[in-house]
C-alpha positions in Angstrom: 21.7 18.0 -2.4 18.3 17.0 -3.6 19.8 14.5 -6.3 21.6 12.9 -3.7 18.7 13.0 -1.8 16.3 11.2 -5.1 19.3 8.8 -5.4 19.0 7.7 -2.5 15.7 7.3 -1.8 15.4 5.6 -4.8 18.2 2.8 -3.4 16.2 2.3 -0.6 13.2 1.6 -2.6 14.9 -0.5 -4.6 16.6 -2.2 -1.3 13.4 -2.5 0.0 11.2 -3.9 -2.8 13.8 -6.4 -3.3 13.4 -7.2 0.2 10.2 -7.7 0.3 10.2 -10.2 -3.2 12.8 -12.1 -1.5 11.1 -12.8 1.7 7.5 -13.5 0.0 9.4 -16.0 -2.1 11.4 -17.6 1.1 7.7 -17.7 2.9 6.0 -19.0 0.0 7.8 -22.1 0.9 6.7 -22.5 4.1 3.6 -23.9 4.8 0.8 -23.2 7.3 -0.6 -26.0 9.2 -3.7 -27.5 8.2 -3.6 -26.9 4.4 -5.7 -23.3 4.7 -4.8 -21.6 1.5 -5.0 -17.8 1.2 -8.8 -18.0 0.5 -9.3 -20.4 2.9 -7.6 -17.9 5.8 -9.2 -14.6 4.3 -12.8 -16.6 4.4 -12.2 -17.3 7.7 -11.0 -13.8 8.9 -13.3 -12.5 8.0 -15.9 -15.2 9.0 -14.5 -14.6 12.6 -14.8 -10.5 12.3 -18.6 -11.2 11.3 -17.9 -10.3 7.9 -20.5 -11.7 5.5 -21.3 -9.4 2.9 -17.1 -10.0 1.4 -16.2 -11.7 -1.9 -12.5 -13.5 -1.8 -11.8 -13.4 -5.5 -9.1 -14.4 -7.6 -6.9 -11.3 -9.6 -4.1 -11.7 -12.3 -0.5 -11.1 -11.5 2.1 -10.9 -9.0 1.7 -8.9 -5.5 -1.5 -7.4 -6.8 -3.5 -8.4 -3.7 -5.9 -5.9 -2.8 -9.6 -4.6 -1.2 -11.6 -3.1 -3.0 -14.6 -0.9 -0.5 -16.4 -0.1 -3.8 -17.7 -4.1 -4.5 -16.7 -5.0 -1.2 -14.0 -8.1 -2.2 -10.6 -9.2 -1.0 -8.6 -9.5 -4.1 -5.9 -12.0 -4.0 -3.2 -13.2 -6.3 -2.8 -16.0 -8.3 0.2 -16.7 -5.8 -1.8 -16.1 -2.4 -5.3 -17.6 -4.0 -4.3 -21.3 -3.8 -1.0 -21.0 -1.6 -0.5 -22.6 1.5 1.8 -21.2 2.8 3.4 -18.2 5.3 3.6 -15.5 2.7 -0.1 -16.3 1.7 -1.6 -16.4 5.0 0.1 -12.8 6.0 -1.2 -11.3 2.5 -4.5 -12.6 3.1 -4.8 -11.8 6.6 -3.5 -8.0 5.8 -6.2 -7.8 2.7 -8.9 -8.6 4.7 -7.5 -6.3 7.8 -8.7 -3.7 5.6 -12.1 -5.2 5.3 -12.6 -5.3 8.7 -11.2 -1.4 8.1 -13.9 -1.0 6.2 -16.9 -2.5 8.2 -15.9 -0.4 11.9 -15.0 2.9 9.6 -11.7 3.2 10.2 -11.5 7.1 9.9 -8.3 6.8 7.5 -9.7 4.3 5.4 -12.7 6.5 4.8 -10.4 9.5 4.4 -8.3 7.4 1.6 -11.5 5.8 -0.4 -12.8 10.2 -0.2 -9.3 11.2 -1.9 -9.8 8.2 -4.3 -11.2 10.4 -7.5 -8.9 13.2 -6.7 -6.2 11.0 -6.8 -7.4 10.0 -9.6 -7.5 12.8 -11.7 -4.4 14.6 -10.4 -2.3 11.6 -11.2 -3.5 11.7 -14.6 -2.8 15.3 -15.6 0.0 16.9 -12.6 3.3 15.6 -14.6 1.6 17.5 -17.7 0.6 20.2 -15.8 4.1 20.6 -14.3 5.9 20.1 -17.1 4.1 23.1 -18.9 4.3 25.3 -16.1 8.2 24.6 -15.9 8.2 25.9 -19.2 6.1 28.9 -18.3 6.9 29.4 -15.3 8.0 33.4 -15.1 4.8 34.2 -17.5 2.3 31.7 -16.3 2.9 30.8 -12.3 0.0 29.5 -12.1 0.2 26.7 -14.2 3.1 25.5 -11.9 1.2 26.2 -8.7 -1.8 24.3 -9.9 0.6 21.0 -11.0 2.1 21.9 -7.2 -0.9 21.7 -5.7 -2.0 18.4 -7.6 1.0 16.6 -6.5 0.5 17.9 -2.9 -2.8 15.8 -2.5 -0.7 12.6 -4.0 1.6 12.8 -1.2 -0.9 13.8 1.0 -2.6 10.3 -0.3 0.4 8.8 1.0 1.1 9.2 4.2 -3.0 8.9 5.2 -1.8 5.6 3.4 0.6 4.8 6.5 -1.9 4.4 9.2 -4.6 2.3 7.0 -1.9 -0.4 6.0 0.1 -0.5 9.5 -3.2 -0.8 10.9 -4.4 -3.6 8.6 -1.4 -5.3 9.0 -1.6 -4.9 12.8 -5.1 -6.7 12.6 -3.8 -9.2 10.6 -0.8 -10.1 13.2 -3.1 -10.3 16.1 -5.6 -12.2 14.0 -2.6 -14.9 12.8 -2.2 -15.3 16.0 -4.9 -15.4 18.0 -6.8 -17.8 15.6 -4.2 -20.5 15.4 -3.5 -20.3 12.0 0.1 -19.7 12.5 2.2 -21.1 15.0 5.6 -20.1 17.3 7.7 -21.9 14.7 6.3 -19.7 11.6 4.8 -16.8 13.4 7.0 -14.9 12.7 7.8 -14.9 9.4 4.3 -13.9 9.0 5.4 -11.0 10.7 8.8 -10.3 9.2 6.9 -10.3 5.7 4.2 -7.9 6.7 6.9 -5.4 8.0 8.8 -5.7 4.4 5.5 -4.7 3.2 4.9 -1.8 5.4 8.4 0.1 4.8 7.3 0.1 0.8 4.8 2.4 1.8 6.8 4.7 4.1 9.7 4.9 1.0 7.0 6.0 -1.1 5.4 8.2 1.1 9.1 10.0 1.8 9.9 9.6 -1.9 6.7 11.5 -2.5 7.4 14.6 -0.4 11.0 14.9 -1.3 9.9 15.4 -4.8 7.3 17.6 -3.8 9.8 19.5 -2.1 12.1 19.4 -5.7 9.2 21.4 -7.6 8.5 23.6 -5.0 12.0 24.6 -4.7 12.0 25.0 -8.6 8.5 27.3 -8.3 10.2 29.8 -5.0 13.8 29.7 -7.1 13.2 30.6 -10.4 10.0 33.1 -9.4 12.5 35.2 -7.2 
């Protein structure tokens, strides 16, 4: 049962994350009127949410786009950076909903940035840890529990992560909107590419607890 379940979890994911790269390339071709690239929007986003204190930086790669609350900057790819386009104003738009996150204390978002260095550490060491205590599991239970217990607070980590990016990507819908910077015609693609983005999260999160579930099973099973 459960490696049906993994397998298909892990279809979907792959369904999903394939989605996702499909629309952001089928947005990226679609521009956004008035030649406001992804720094241009987030600058203005947060310009509007009386955000001043925000860097929009440049980062390396593909889809890394993120916000950083330690240095306080809205981090977007080299593809979002310069784009003008759909895709690029709905990243930059959802990058900087977190900023605004971050400047009214979004509870969640404060909860997420707390579980930062316990996240951290228990995604360094909990596949070690639980591959030892497999081993040693009748003689040394605890060493099991403990990995158990490490990879509880990862998929804890990931369904606080739910509310913070729906809610960022809410803020960014209503700000697209709102402001101008999209339009009837391409509105809602902005949309339809934040929504691919939001169901990565909820395979993970699921993924998360069904293999939480998976060592626990092994932990109650092979103890009794």
């Amino acid at each position: 049962m459960y490696c049906i379940l993994f397998i298909g979890i892990a279809v979907v994911s792959w369904l999903v994350q394939s989605n996702l790269k499909n629309k952001f390339e089928k947005y990226s071709k679609i521009p956004i009127d008035g030649g406001l690239t992804g720094r241009d929007i987030a600058l203005k986003m947060l310009h509007d949410n009386g955000i001043d204190d925000v860097q929009v930086i440049s980062t390396p790669g593909a889809l890394t786009d993120h916000y950083n609350p330690a240095n306080k900057t809205v981090n977007l790819s080299e593809g979002v950076y310069d784009s003008c386009s759909v895709a690029a104003a709905a990243v930059a738009a959802h990058e900087c909903g977190h900023a605004v996150q971050h400047a009214h204390a979004y509870a969640p978002l404060k909860m997420r940035s707390s579980l930062v260095p316990v996240i951290s550490f228990a995604s360094n060491w909990m596949m070690w840890i639980l591959l030892v205590g497999m081993f040693t599991l009748r003689a040394f239970p605890q060493i099991m529990l403990i990995g158990i217990i490490l990879f509880a607070a990862t998929t804890l980590f990931s369904f606080i992560t739910l509310p913070v990016e729906i809610d960022a990507s809410r803020r960014a819908v209503k700000w697209l909107d709102a402001s101008g910077v999209t339009n009837r015609d391409n509105h809602g693609a902005a949309v339809s590419a934040l929504r691919s983005a939001a169901y990565t999260y909820v395979v993970a999160a699921l993924g998360s607890l069904a293999t939480l579930l998976y060592y626990i099973m092994i932990f109650t099973g092979r103890r009794n």
